[in-house]
Every structure is written in structure tokens, then in C-alpha cells.
GUMAR-37671 format. One line per 10 residues: their letters; for each residue x, y, z of N, C-alpha, C. Coordinates in Angstrom, 2 decimals, padded with zeros to 5 digits. Last residue first. Layout:
<recs>
A	X/Y/Z/X/Y/Z/X/Y/Z  ...
</recs>
This chain:
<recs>
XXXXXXXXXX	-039.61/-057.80/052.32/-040.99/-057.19/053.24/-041.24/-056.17/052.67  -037.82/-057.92/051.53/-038.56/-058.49/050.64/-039.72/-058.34/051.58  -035.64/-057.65/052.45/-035.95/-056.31/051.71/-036.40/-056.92/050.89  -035.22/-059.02/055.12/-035.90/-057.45/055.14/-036.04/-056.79/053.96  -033.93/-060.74/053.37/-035.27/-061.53/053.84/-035.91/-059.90/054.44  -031.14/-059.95/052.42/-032.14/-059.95/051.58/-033.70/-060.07/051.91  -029.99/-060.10/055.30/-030.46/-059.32/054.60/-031.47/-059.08/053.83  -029.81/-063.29/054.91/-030.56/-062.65/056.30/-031.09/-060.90/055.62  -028.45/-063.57/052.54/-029.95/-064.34/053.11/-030.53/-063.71/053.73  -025.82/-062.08/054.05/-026.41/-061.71/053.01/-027.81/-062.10/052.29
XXXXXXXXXX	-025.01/-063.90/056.11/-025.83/-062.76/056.33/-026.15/-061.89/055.05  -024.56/-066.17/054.54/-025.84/-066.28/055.45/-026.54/-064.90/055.81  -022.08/-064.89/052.95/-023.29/-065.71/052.32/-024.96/-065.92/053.12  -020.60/-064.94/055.63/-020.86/-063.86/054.63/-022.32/-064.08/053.50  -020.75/-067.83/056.35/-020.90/-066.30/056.96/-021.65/-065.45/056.08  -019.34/-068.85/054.32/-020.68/-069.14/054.48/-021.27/-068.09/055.36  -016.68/-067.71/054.68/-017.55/-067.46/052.98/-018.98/-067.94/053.16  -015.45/-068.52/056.68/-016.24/-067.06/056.04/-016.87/-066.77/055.15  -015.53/-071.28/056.12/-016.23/-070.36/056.83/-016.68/-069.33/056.82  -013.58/-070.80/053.86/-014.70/-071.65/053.60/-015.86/-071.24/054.30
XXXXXXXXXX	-011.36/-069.54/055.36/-011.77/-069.21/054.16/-013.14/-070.00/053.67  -010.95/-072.12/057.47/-011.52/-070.63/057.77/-011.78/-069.88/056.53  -009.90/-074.22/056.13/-011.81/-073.90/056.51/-011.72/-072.63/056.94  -007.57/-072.94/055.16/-008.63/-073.17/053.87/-010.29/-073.24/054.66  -006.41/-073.10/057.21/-006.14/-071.58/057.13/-007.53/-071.74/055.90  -006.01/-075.49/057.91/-007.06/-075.31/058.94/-007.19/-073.53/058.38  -004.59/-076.60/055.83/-006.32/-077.17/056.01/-006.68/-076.00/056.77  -002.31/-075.66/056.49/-002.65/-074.88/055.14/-004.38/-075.31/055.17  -001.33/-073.99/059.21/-001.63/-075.15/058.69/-002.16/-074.94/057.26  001.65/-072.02/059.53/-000.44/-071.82/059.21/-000.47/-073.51/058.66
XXXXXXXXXX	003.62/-072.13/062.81/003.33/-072.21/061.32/002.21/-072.40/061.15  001.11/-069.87/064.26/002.23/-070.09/063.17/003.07/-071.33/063.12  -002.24/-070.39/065.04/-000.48/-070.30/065.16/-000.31/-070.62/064.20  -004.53/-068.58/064.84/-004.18/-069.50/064.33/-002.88/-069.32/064.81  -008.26/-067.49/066.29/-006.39/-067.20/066.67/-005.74/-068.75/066.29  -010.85/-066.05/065.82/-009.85/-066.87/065.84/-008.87/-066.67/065.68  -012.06/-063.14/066.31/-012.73/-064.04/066.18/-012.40/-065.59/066.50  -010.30/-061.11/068.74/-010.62/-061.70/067.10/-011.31/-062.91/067.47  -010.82/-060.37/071.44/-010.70/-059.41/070.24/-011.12/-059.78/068.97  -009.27/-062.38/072.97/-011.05/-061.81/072.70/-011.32/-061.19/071.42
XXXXXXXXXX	-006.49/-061.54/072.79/-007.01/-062.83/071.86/-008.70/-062.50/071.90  -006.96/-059.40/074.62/-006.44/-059.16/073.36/-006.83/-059.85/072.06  -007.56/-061.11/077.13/-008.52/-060.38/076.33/-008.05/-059.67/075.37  -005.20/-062.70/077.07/-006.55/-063.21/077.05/-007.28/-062.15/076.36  -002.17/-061.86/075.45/-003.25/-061.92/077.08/-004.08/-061.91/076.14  000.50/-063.88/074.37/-000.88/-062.68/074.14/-002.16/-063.18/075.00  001.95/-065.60/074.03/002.65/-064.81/075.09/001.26/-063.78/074.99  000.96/-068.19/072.58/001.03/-068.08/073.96/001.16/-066.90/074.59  001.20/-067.16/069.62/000.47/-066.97/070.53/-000.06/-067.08/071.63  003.40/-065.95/068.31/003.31/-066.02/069.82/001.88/-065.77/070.22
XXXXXXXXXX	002.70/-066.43/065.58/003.77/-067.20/066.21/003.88/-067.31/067.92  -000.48/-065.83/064.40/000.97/-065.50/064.54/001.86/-066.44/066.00  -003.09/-064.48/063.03/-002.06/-065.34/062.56/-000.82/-065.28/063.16  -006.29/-063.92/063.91/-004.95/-063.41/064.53/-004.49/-064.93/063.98  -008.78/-062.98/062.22/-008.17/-063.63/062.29/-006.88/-063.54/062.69  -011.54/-061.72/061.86/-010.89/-061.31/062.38/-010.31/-062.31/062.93  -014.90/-060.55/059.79/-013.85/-061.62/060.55/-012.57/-061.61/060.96  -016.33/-057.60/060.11/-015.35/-058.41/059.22/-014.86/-059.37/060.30  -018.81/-056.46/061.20/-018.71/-057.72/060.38/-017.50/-058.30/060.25  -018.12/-054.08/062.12/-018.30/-054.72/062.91/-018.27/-056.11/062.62
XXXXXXXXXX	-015.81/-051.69/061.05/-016.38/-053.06/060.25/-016.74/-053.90/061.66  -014.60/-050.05/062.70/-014.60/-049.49/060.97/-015.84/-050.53/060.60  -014.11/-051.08/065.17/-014.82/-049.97/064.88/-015.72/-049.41/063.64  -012.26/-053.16/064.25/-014.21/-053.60/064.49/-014.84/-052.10/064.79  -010.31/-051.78/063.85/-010.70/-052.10/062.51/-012.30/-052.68/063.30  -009.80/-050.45/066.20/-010.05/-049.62/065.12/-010.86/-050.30/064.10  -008.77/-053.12/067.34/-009.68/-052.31/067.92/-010.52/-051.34/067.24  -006.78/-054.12/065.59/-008.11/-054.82/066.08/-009.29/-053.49/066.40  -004.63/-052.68/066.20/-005.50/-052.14/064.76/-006.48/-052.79/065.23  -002.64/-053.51/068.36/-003.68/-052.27/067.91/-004.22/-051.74/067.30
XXXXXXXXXX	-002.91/-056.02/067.24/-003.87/-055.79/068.49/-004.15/-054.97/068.38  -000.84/-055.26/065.37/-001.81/-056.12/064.82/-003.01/-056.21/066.04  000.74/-052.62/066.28/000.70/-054.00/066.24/-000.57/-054.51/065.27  002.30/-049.72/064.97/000.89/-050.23/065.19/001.18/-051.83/065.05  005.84/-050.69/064.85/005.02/-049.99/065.20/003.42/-050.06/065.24  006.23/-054.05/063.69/006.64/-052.95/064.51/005.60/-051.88/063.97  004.49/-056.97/064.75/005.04/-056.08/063.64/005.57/-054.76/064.52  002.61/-059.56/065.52/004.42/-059.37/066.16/004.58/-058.47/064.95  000.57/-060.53/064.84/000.47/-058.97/065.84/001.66/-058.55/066.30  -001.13/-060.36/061.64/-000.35/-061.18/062.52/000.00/-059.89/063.48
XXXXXXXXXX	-004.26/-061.36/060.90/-003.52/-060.58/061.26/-002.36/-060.93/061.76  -006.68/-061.39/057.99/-006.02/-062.52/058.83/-004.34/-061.18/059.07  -009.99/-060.78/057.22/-008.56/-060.20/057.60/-008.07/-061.02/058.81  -013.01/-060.70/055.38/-011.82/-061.19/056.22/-010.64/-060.65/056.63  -014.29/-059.05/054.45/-014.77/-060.20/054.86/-013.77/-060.77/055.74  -013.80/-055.15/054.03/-013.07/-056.80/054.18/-014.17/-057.58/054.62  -014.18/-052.90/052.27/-014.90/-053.46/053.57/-014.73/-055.01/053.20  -011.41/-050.05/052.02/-012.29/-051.41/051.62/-013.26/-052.04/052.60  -011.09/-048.25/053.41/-011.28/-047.74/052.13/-012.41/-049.13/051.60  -010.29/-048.79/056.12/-010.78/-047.18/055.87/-011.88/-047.62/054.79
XXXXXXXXXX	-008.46/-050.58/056.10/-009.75/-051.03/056.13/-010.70/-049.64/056.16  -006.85/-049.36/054.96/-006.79/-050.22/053.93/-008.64/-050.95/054.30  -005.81/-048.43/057.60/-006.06/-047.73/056.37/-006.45/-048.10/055.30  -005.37/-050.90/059.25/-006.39/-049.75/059.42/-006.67/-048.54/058.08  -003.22/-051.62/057.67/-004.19/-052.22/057.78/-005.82/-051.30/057.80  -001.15/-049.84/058.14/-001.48/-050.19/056.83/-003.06/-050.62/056.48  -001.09/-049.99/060.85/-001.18/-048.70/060.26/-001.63/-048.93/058.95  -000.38/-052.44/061.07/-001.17/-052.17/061.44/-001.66/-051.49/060.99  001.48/-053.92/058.12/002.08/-052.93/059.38/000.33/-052.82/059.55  001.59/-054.28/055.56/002.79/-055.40/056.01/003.09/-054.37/057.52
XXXXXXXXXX	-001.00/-055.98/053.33/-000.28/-055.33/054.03/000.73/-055.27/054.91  -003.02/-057.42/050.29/-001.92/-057.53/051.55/-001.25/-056.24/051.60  -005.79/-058.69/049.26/-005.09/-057.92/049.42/-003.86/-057.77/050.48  -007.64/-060.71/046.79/-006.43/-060.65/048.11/-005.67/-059.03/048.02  -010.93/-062.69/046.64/-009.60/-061.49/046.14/-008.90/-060.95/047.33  -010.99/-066.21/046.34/-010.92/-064.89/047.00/-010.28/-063.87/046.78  -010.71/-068.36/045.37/-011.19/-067.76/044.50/-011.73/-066.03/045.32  -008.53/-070.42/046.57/-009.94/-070.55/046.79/-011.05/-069.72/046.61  -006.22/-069.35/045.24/-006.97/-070.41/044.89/-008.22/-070.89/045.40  -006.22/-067.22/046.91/-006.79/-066.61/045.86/-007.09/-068.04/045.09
XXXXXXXXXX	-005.38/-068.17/049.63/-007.01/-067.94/049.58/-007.51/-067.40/048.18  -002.96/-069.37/049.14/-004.45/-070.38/049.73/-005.48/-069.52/048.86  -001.50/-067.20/048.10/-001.76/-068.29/047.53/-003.07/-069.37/047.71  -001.94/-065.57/050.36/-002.40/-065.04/049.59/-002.57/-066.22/048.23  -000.48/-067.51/052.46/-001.78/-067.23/052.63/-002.48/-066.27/051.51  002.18/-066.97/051.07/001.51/-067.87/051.18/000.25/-068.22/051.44  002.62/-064.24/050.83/002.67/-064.82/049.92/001.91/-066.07/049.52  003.02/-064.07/054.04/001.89/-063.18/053.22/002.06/-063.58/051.97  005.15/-065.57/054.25/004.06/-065.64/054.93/002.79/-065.18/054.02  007.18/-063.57/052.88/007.18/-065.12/052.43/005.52/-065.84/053.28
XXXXXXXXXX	007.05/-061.29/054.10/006.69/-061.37/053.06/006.71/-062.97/052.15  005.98/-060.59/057.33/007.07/-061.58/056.73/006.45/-061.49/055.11  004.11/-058.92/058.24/005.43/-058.17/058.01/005.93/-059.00/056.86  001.29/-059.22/057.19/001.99/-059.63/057.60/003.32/-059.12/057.37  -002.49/-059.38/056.50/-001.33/-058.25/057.07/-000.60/-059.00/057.63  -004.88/-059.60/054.47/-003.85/-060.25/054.83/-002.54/-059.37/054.71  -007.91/-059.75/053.57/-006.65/-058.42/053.75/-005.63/-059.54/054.36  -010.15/-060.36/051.15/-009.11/-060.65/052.38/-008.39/-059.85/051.99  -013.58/-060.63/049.95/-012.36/-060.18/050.09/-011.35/-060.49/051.19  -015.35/-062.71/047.44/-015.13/-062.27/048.79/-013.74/-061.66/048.91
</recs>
């Protein structure tokens, strides 16, 4: 399974790239919205854990683009304020983790998605056996 993991802080994005490649996920990381959205151009993520305090394209304003690109991909807001982010912004993603990342609660969401992904791939397969 794949992850994008977009974070300015490069000690952050190190770390969540640690979780999820020990939990046998391939990792990719970015460090700007703009990045993101471009990265989701090319690849088709399972996951993507976002953080939305970056400069220029936020992490909200790629949301929008990236469920354009990928109605599937899971959509994980990682970040420090997440009190100060209106309601329907937080709508947007699937789940919204504060910062600091718990390291359990960042591993079931990698676990989660992976059953996701796994179910609708069942679901698939069951039309192309008609």
C-alpha cells in the first residue's frame, strides 16, 4: 500500500515515514501542498497524511484537488492547530490527528486503511466474476 506523507517539518515526516514503512507500506514524502497535488497527479495514494500549517498551497488547499484526483484516497489531516480549523475544512478529510502523532493511534490508521483498501478491492473483484 502507498502513503504520501506531506509535512514541512522534516523531523515529523521522518517519523511517520518510520511508522508506516515498518508497517510495510511504501512511503513517499512531500514538504508543500503544491507538492502534494502533484505527486497525487502521478501516483494513486491509499493514503495521505497532511499537515495544513505550510506556506504557500496549505494542506486544505490541496484537499480539495486531491479528492478531485482520487475519490478513494484516505485523507488524513496531521497537525498542531487543530482547534483553530473551521469545521467544514476538517469535513474534508476523513480524520484529523493532532500533533504531537501518537505513534498507536498514527499505526491503526495505517491498519485501517489497509483493510479499506483490501475490502474495496473484494468488492471489486465480486463484478469481475459476473
Amino acid at each position: 500500500m502507498k502513503i504520501l506523507i506531506v509535512d514541512d517539518d522534516p523531523e515529523v515526516a521522518e517519523f511517520l515515514s518510520r511508522i508506516a514503512q515498518d508497517a510495510g507500506w511504501e512511503v513517499d514524502t512531500v514538504v508543500s501542498g503544491e507538492d502534494a497535488v502533484g505527486r497525487s497527479i502521478l501516483v494513486d495514494y491509499d493514503l495521505i497524511s497532511l499537515d495544513v500549517g505550510m506556506s504557500g498551497v496549505s494542506g486544505l488547499d490541496a484537499i480539495s484537488v486531491i479528492r478531485g484526483l482520487s475519490a478513494h484516497t484516505i485523507i488524513a489531516i496531521v497537525s498542531a492547530f487543530t482547534e483553530s480549523i473551521d469545521d467544514d475544512d476538517l469535513d474534508a478529510a476523513d480524520v484529523v490527528i493532532p500533533k504531537p502523532v501518537d505513534v498507536g493511534t498514527f499505526r491503526s490508521l495505517l491498519t485501517l486503511t489497509g483493510e479499506i483498501v483490501e475490502r474495496q478491492s473484494s468488492i471489486r473483484q465480486l463484478g469481475l466474476q459476473s
